[in-house]
N, C-alpha and C positions, 0 to 999 in steps of 0.2 A: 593420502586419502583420495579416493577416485569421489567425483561429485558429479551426479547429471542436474544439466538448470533447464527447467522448460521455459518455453515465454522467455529466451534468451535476448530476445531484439526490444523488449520494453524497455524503460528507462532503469527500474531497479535491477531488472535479467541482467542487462551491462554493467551495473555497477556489482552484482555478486559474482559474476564472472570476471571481471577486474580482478577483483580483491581476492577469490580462491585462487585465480590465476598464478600466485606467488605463494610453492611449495605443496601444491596440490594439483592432483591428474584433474581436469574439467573438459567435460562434454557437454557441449553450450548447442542448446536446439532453439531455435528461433522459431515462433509462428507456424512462418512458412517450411520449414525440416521437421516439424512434427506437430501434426493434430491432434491434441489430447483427447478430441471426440473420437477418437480412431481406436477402440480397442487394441487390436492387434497391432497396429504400429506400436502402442504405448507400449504393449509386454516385449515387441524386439527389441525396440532402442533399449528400454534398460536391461533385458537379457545380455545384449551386443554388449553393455558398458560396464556390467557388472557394478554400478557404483555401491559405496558403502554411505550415501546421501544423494538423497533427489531433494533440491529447492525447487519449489513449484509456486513460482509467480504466476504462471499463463495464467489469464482469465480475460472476460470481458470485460473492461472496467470502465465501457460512456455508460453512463446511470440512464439516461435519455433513451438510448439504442435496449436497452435494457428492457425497461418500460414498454417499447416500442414492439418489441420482439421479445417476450417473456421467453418463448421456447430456445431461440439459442442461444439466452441468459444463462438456464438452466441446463441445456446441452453441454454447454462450455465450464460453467462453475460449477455444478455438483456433478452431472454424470462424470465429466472430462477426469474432474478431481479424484472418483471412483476408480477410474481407471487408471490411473496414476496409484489410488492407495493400494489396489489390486496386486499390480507391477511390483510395487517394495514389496510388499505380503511376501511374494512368492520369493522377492530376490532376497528378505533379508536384509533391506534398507531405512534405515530413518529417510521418513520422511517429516519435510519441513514444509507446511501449508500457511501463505501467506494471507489472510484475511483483511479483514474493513472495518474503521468505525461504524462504516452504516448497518449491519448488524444490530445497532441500537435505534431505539426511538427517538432521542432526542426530548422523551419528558423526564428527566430525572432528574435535572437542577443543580447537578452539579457531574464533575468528571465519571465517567465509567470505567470500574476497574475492570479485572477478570475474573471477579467473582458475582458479580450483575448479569440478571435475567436478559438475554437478546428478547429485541421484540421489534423486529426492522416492519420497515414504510414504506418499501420502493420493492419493487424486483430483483433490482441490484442484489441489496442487502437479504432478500431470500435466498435469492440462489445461490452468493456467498455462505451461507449461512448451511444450507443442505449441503453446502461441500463440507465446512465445518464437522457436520453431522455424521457424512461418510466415514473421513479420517478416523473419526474418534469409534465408529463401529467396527471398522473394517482393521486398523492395522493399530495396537498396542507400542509400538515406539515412531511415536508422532510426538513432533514439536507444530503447533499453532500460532501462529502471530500474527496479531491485529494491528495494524498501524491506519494512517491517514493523512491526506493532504501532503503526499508526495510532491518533492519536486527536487531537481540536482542538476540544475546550472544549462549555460547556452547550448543552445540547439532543439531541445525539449519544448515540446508541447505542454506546457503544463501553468500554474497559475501566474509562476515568477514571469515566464515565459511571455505570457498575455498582458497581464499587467505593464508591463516593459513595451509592448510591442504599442498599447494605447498611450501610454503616456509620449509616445515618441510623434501623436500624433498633433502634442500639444491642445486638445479637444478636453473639456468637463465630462469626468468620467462618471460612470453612475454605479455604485458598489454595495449590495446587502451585505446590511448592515446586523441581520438575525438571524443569521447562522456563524456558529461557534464552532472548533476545533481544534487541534492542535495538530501543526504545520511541522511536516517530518522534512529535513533534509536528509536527500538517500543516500549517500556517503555515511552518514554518521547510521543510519539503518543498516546499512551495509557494513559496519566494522563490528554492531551489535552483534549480527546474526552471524557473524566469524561464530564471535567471541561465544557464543549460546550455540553451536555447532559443532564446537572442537570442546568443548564440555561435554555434550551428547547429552545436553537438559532434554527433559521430554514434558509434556502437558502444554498447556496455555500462557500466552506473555502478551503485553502488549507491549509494545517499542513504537515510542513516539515521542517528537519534540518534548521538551517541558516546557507547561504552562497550556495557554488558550485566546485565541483572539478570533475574533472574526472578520470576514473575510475582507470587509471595510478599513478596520484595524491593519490586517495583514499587508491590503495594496497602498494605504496610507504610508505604512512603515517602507516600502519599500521604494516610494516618492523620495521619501526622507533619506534613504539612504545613500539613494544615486542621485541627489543633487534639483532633485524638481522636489515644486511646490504642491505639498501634499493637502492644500485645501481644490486643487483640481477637481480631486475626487470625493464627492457628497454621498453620503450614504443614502440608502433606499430599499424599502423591504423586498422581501423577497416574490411577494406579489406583484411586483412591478415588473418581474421577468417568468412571465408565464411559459410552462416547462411542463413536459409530459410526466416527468416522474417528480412525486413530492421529496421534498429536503429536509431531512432534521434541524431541528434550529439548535441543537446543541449534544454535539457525541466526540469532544474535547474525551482524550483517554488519560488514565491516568496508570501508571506502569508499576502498579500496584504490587507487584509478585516479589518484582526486579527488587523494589525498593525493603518487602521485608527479607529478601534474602541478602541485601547488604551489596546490590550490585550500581553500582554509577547509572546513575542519570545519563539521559540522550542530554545534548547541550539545552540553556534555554533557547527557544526560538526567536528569537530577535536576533540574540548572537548567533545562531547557525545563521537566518538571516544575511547578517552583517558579513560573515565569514565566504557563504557563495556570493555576495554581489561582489565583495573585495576581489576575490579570485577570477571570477567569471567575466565580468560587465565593465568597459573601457570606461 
């Protein structure tokens, strides 16, 4: 199976390129090797690679820069994605578009499946969402998948990342406490989307941890795991940390599809959790 991955140098790009890496042709573009706002670079690179799969993680993904810069929110996440879905069109590829909890509102009071009306908050979650929109116009064998609160071990910028990096400075942490999700480790994302790829599923999925905590919850638990004292950290709402772009207080997914088709759960997230700190963190 030949496979092109855009947004190669993100955290999840490395980890999908790991994983097809073994028994599969993989053409891994970084960033900087390919600008998905590039029309014409997009239709070479996959002309050049002929794949029979494009995974398309590029995007912009600070929600803040987002907000801040709506135009090359929308550059990057839905035209970029256009152009990508253009590229398969023409090559005769599935493509696989990686999407966002923030897509949701955050008012529906309990988890969001795949059958729930989007109605995002933020930029972010628009221009994800018009990329969404492309795929499903433009190219008939698309896979979509929604996850959230990515993070996969040392080195990464990411929530485990930070959280670690404050507790280490022995200081009282300050953590909101009202916003809700559920916490993907991308390893276990990354075995999913094998697994939903070498099947040749097509439509809508969300892959994400099981269960929901908040972000309070999440840095607490991960005090507790590596051996510090998780009353360090006090909760505090989210108005305390004032931000250009608004926050859902709750777009926890629930992987709704997976589950009536009889397919395994992602782990709960505690144990994924427990699983990257054990591996990762001395």
């Amino acid at each position: 199976m030949r496979i092109l991955i855009t947004g190669a140098g993100g955290q999840l790009g490395r980890a999908v390129t790991s994983r097809f890496g073994h028994g599969c042709e993989v053409a891994a573009f970084p960033e900087e090797a390919l600008d998905v706002t590039d029309g014409a670079a997009v239709f070479r690179a996959v002309h050049s690679v002929r794949p029979q799969v494009v995974l398309h993680p590029a995007a912009l993904t600070n929600v803040d820069a987002c907000e801040t810069d709506p135009e090359a929110a929308f550059r990057v996440n839905a035209l970029g994605t256009r152009n990508v879905a253009m590229a398969c069109l023409e090559e005769g590829a599935l493509l696989v578009y990686i999407s966002t909890d923030y897509v949701f509102g955050g008012d529906k009071g309990a988890p969001y499946t795949e059958f729930d009306r989007p109605g995002p908050i933020n930029v972010y979650g628009h221009s994800k969402l018009a990329g969404e929109e492309y795929v499903r116009q433009i190219i008939p064998r698309h896979l979509i998948v929604r996850t959230a609160w990515l993070y996969s071990g040392r080195g990464e910028i990411d929530f485990v990342h930070t959280v670690l990096s404050l507790l280490a400075t022995g200081r009282e942490i300050a953590m909101v406490d009202d916003q809700h999700g559920s916490p993907t480790y991308v390893p276990h994302l990354a075995a999913a989307l094998e697994g939903l790829v070498r099947e040749e599923v097509l439509g809508t999925y969300h892959l994400a941890g099981t269960g929901e905590c908040s972000r309070f919850e999440f840095a607490r638990a991960i005090a507790r795991l590596t051996g510090r004292d998780p009353e360090c950290i006090r909760p505090v709402p989210t108005s305390a940390f004032p931000r250009p772009a608004r926050r859902p207080c709750r777009t926890s997914l629930r992987c709704y599809v997976a589950e009536l088709e009889g397919r395994p759960p992602l782990p709960p997230w505690e144990a994924a959790l427990e699983e990257e700190l054990r591996l990762h963190v001395d």
